[in-house]
VOBA-1610 file (N, C-alpha, C; in pm, whole numbers, padded with zeros to 5 digits, always signed):
BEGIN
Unk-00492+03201+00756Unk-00583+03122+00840Unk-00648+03014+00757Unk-00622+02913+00813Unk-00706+02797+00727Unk-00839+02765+00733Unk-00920+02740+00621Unk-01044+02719+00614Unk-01090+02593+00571Unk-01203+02576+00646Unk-01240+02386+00631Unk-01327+02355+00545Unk-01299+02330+00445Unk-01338+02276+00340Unk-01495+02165+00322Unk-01537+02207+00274Unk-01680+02097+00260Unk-01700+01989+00201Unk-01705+01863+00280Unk-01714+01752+00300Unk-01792+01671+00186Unk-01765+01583+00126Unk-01855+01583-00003Unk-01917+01395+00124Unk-02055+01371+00030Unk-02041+01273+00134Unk-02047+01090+00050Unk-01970+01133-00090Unk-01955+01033-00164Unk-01808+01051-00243Unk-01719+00940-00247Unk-01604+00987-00295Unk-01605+00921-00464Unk-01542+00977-00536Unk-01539+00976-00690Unk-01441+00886-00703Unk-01440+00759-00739Unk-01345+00658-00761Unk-01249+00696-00906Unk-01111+00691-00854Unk-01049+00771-00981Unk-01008+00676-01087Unk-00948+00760-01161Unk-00947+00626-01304Unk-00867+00537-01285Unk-00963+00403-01367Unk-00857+00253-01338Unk-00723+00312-01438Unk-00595+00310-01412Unk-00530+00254-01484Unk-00403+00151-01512Unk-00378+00125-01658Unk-00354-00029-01674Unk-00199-00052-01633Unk-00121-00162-01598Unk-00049-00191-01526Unk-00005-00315-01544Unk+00070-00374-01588Unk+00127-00514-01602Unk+00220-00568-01616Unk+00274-00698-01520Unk+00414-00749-01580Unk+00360-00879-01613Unk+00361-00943-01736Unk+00375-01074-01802Unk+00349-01212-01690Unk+00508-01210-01641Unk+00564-01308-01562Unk+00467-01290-01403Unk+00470-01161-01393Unk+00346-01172-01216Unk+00209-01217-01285Unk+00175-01167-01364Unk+00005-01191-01432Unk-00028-01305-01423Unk+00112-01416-01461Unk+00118-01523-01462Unk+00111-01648-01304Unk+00137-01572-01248Unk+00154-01608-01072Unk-00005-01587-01027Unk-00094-01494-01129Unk-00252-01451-01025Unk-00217-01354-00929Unk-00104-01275-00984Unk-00095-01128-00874Unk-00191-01009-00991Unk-00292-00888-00907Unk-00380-00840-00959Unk-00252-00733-00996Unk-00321-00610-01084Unk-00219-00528-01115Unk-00178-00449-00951Unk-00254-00419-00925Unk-00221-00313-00783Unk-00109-00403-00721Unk-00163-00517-00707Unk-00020-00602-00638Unk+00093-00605-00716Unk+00107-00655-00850Unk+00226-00610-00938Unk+00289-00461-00888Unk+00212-00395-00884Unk+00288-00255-00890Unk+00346-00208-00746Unk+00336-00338-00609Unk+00350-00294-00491Unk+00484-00405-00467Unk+00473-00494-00596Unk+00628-00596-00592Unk+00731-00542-00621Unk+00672-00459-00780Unk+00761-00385-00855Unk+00857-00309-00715Unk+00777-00251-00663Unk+00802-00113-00570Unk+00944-00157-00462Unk+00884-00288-00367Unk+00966-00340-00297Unk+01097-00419-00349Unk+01046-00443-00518Unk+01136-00535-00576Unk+01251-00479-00617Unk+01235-00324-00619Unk+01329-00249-00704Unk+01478-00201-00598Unk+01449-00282-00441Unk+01576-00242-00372Unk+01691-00288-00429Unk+01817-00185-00448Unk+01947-00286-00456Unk+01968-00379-00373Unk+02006-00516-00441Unk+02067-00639-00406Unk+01943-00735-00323Unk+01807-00735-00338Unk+01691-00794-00304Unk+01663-00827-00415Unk+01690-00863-00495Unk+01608-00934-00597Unk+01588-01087-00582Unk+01677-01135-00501Unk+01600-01286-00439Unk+01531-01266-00381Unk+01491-01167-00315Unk+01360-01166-00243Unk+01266-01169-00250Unk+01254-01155-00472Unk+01093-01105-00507Unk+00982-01220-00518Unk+01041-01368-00507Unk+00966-01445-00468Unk+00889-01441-00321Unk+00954-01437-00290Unk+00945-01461-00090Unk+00858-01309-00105Unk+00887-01212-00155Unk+00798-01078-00116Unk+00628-01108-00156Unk+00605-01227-00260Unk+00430-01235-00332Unk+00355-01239-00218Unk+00390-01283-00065Unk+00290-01318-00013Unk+00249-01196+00081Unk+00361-01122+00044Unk+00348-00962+00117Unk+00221-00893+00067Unk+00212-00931-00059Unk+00133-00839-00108Unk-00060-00952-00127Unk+00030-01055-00112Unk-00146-01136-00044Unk-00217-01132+00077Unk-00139-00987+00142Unk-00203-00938+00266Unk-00328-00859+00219Unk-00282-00772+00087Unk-00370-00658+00062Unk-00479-00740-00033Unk-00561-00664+00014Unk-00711-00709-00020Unk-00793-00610-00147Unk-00762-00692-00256Unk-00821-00589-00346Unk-00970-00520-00388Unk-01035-00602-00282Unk-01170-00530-00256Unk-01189-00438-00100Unk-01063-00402-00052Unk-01091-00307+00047Unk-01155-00215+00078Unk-01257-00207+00187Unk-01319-00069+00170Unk-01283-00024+00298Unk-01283+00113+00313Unk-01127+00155+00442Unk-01251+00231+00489Unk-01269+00218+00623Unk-01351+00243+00751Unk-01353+00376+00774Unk-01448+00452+00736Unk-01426+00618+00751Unk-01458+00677+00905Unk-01389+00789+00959Unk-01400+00834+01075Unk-01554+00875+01076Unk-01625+00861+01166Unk-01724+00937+01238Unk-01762+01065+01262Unk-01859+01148+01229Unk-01875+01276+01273Unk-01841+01318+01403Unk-01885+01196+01489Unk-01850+01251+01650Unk-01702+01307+01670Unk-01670+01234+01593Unk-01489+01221+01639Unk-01404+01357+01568Unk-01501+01436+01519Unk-01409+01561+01469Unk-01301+01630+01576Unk-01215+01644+01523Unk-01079+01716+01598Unk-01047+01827+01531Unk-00940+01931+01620Unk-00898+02011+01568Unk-00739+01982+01476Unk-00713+01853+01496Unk-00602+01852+01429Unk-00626+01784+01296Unk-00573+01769+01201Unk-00602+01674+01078Unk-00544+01531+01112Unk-00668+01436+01067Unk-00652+01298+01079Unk-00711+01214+00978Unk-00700+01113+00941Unk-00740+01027+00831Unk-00874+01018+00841Unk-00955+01020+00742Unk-01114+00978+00737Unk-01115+00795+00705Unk-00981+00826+00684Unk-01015+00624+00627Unk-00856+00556+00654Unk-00869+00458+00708Unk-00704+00347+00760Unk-00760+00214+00741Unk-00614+00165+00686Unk-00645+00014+00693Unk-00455-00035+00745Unk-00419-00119+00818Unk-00335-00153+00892Unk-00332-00318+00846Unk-00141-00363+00832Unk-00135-00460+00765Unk-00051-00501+00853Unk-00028-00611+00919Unk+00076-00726+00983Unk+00174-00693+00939Unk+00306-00772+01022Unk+00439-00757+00952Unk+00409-00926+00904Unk+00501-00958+00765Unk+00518-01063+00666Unk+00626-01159+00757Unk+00598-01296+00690Unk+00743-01352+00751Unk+00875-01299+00736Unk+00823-01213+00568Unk+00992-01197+00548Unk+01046-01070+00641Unk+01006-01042+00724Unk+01045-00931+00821Unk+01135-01013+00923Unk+01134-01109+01003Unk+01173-01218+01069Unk+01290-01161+01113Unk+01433-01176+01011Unk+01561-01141+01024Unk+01532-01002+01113Unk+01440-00920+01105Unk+01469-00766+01230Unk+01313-00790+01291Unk+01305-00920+01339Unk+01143-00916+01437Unk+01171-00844+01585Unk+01312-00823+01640Unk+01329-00715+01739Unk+01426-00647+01747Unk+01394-00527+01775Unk+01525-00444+01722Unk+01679-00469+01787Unk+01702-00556+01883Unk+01814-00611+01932Unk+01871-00652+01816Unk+01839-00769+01702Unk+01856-00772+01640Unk+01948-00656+01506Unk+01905-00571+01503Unk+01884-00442+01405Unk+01925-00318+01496Unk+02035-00297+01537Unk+02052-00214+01690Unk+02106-00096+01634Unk+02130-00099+01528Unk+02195+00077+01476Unk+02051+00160+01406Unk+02046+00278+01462Unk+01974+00345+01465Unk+01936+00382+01335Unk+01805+00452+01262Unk+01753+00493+01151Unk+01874+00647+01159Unk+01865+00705+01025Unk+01954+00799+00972Unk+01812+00871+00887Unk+01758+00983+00869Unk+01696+01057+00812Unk+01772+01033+00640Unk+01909+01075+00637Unk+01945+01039+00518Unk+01986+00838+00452Unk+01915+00818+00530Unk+01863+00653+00498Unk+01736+00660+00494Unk+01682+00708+00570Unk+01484+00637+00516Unk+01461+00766+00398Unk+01499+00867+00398Unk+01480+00991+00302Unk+01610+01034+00205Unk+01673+00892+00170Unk+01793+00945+00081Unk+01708+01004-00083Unk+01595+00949-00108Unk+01518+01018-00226Unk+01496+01107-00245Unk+01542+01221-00297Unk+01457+01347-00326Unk+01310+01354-00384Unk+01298+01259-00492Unk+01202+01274-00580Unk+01173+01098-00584Unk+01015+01095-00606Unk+01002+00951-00558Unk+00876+00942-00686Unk+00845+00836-00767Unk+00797+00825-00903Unk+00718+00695-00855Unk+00611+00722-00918Unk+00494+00580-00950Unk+00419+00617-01039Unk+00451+00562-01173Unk+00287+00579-01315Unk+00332+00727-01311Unk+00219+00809-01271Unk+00248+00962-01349Unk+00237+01040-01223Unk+00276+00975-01124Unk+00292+01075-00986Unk+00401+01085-00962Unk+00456+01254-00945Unk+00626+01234-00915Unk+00610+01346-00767Unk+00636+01270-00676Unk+00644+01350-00569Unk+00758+01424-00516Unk+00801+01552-00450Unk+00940+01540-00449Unk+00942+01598-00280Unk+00990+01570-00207Unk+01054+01582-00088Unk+01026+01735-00038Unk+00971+01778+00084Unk+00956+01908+00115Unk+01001+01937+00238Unk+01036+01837+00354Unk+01061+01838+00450Unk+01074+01664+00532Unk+01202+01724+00625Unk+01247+01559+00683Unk+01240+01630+00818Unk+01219+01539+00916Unk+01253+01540+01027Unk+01255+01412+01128Unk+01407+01385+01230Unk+01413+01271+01311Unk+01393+01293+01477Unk+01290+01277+01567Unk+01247+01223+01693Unk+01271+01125+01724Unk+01375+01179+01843Unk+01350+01038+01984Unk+01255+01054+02021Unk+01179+01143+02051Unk+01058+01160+02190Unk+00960+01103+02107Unk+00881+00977+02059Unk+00803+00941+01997Unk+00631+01019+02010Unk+00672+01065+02144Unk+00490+01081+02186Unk+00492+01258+02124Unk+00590+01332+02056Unk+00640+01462+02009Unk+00557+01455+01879Unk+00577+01326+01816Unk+00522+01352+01676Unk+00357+01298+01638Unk+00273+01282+01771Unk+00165+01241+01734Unk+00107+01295+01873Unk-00048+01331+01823Unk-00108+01375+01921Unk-00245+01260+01953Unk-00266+01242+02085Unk-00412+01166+02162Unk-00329+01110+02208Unk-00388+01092+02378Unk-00274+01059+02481Unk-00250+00898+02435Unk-00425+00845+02385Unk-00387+00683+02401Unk-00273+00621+02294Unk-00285+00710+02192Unk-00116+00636+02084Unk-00038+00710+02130Unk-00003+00834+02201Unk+00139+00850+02271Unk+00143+00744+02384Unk+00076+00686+02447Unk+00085+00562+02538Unk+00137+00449+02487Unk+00061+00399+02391Unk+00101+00310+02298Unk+00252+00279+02229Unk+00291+00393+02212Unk+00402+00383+02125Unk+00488+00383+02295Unk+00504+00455+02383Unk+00602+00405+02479Unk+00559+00253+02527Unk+00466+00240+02544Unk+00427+00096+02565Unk+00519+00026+02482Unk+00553+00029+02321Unk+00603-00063+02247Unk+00734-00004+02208Unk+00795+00058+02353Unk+00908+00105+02325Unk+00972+00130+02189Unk+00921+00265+02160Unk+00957+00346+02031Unk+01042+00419+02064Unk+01155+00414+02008Unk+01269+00513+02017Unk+01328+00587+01932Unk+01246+00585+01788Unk+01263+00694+01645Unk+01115+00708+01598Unk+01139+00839+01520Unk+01028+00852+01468Unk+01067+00950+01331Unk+01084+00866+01218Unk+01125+00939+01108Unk+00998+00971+01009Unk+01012+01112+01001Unk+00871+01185+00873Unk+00939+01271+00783Unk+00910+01204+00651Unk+00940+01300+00543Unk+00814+01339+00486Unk+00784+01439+00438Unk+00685+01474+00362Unk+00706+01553+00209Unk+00602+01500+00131Unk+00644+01516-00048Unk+00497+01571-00072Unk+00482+01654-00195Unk+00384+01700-00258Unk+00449+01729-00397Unk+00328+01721-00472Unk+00333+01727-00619Unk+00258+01876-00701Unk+00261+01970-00598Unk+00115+02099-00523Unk+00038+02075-00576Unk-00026+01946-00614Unk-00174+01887-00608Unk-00226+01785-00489Unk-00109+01774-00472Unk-00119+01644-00339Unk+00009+01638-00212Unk-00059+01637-00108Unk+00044+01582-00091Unk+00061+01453+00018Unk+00207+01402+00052Unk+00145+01309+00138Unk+00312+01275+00235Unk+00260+01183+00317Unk+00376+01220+00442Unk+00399+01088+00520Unk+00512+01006+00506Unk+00551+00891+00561Unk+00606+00912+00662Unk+00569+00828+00775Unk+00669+00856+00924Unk+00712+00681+00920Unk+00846+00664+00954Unk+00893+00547+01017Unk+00891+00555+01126Unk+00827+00434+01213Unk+00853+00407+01370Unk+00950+00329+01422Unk+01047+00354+01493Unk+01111+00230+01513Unk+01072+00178+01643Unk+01064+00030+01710Unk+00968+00005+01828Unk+01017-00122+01865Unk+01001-00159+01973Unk+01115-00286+02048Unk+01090-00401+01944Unk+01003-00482+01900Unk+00930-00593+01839Unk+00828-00597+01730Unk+00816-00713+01653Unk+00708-00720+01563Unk+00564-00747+01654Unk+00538-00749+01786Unk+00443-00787+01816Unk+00397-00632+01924Unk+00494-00543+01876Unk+00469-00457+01903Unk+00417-00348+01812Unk+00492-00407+01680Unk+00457-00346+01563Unk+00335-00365+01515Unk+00260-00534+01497Unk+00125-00548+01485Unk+00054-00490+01576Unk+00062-00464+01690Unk-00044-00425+01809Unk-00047-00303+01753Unk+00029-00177+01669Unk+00030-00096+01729Unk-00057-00059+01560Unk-00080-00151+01424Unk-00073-00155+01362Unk-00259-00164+01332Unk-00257-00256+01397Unk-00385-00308+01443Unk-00483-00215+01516Unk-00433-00143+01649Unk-00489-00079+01728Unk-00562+00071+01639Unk-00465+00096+01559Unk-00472+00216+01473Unk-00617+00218+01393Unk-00704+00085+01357Unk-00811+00039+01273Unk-00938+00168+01342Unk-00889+00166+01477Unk-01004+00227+01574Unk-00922+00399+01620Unk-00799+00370+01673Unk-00749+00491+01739Unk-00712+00588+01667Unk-00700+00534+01505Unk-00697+00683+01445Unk-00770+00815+01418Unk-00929+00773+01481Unk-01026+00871+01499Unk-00997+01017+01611Unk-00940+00946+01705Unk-00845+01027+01835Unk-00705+01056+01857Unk-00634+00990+01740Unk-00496+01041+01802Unk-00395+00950+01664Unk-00320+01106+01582Unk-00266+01045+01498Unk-00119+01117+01443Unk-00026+01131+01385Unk+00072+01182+01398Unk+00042+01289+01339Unk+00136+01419+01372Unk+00139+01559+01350Unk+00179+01549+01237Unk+00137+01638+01129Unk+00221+01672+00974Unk+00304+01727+00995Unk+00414+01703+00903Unk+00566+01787+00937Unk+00562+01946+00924Unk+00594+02042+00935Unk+00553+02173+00897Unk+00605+02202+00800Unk+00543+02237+00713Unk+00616+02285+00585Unk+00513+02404+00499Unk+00609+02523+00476Unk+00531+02586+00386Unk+00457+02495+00218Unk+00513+02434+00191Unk+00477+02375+00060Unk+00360+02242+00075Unk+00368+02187+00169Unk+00301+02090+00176Unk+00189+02095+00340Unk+00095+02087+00333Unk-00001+02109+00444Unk-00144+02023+00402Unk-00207+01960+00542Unk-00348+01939+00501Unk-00426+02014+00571Unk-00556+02073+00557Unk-00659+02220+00606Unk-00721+02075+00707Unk-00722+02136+00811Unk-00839+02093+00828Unk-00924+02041+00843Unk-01024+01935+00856Unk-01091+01861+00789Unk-01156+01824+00670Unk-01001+01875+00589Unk-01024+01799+00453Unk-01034+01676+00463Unk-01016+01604+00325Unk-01004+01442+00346Unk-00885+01383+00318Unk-00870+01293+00418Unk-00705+01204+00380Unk-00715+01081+00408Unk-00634+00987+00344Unk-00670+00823+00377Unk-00513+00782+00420Unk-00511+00723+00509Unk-00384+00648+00583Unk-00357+00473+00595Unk-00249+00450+00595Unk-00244+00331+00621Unk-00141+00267+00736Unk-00164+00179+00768Unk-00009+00119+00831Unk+00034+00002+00804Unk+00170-00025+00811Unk+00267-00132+00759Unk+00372-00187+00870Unk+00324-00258+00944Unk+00460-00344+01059Unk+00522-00405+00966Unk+00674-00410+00999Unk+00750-00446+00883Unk+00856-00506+01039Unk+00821-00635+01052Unk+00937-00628+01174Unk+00922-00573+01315Unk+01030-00474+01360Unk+01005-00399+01477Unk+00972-00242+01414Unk+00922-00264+01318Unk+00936-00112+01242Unk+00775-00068+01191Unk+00708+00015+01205Unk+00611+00073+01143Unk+00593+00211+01046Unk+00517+00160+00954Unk+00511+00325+00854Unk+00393+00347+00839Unk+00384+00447+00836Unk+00224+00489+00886Unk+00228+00566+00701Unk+00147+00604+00621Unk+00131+00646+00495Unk-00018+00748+00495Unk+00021+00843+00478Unk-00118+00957+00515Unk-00056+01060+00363Unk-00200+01027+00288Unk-00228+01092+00138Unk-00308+01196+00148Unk-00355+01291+00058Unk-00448+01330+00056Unk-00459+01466-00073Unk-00554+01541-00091Unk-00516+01702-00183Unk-00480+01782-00118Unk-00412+01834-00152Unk-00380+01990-00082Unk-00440+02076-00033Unk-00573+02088-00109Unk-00684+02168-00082Unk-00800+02093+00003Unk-00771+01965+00035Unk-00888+01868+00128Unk-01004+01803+00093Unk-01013+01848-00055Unk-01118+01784-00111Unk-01068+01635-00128Unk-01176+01574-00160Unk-01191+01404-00171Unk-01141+01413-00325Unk-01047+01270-00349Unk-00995+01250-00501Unk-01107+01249-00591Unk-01069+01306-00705Unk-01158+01307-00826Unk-01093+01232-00923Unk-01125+01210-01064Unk-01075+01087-01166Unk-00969+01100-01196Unk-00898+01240-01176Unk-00757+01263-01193Unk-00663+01245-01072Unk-00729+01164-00942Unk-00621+01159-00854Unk-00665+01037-00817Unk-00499+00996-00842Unk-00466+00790-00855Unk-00432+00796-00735Unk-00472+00772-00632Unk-00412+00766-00491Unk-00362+00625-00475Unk-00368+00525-00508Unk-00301+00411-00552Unk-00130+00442-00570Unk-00119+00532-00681Unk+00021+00538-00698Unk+00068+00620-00623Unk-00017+00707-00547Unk+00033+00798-00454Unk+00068+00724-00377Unk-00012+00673-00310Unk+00096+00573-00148Unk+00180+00510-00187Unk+00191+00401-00316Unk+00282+00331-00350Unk+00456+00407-00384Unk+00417+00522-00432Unk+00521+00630-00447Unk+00584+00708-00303Unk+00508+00690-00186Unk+00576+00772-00083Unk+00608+00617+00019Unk+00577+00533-00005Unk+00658+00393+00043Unk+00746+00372+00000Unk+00833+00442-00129Unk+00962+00441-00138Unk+01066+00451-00021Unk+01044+00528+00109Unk+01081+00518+00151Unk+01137+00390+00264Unk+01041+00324+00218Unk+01053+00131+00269Unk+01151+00036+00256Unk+01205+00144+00133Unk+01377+00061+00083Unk+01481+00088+00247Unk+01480+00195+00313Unk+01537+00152+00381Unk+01536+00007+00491Unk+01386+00019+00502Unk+01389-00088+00574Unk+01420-00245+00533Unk+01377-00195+00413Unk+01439-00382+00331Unk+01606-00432+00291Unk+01657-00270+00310Unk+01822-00311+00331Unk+01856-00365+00451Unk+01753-00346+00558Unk+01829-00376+00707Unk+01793-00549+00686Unk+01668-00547+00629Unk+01654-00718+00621Unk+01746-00783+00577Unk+01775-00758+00475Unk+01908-00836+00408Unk+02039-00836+00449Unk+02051-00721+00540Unk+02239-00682+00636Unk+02151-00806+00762Unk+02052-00829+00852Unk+02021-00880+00941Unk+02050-01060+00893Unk+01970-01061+00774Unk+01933-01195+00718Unk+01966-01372+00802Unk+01962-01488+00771Unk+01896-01488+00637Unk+01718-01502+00676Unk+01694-01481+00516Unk+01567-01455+00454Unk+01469-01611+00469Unk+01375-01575+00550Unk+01300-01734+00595Unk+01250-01753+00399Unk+01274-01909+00426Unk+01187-01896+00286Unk+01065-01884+00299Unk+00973-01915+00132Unk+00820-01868+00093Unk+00754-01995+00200
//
């Protein structure tokens, strides 16, 4: 039986650490952004892309402070205490509707990784699972509305832990990019009421109303939702880089940047 953990009501900012490539330093990308180029940069056969990708990462705001849920809004299911939701980039363009991009996601395409690495976090894979029924993998009626609204017709979740952490990427697939921002956007507020189910897994679980921080990413007609957190629900302490944690379970993003390049071409910067 799970037990709910006590709420601390200040979180412990964990340790800076250092991070650099030469040649980005040189462009005025901060390290966190270096390390989110690196990430996208490292798909096979995208490496022209890593220009055109800088402005991807001049979405993220390196003084973010991510909007924590409300006491009112306690649920019985686990949901993020904190989201921040990012546009899709130009360079998404080539799959802005999935007409475009018409062959379906493959579990062993968005989750061909077993083991997924950032700095000194190595996460490894505990469970996959692929949904048609989009409104199956998330609960509150208004984002199961939403997502048929923006005609979603996959819903891919893998989940990884390190049994200090763990954390759980779902791909959406959904008619449009303007379905993808709406739905991306809407999330700033609706994740207090209604947010996707964790995959079940003996190894990887969140209690409760522990604490977890989420994000979202329209990428096109495609969304990834990114939900971190401890195992045990407590809030990060100096030993947990949650930085490299999300950046490490967005590995799974390579699939989506192969479809850009089979769709192409690539708008320029």
């Amino acid at each position: 039986m799970m037990t709910t953990p006590t709420r601390k009501r200040r979180r412990t900012p964990a340790k800076t650490q250092t991070w650099s490539i030469p040649q980005l330093e040189e462009w005025g990308l901060s390290q966190g952004q270096q390390r989110l180029l690196a990430v996208v940069g490292s798909v096979a056969g995208v490496l022209v892309a890593a220009v055109v990708l800088t402005f991807v990462i001049g979405s993220m705001s390196s003084d973010f402070v991510p909007e924590r849920a409300t006491a009112a809004a306690i649920s019985t299911q686990p949901r993020p205490d904190a989201y921040k939701g990012w546009v899709s980039p130009k360079l998404f363009a080539p799959i802005a509707r999935s007409k475009a991009d018409p062959d379906p996601l493959t579990l062993k395409d968005v989750f061909a990784e077993k083991v997924l690495k950032e700095g000194r976090t190595t996460l490894k894979l505990a469970a996959t699972k692929m949904d048609a029924d989009c409104s199956a993998v998330v609960w509150g009626q208004g984002l199961a509305d939403q997502l048929a609204q923006a005609g979603c017709t996959q819903a891919a979740r893998g989940v990884y832990t390190d049994g200090r952490h763990v954390a759980q990427y779902t791909l959406l697939n959904l008619r449009d990019t303007a379905s993808a921002d709406g739905l991306v956007q809407s999330l700033t507020t609706m994740h207090r009421g209604g947010w996707t189910h964790l995959l079940a897994s003996g190894r990887a679980r969140f209690p409760v109303g522990g604490y977890t921080e989420a994000s979202g990413h329209a990428m096109g007609h495609y969304v990834g939702l990114v939900w971190i957190g401890r195992a045990d629900g407590a809030e990060p302490g100096a030993k947990d880089d949650f930085v490299s944690l999300s950046l490490a379970v967005r590995g799974a993003e390579k699939a989506v940047f192969r479809r850009v390049v089979a769709a192409g071409p690539i708008p320029a910067p």
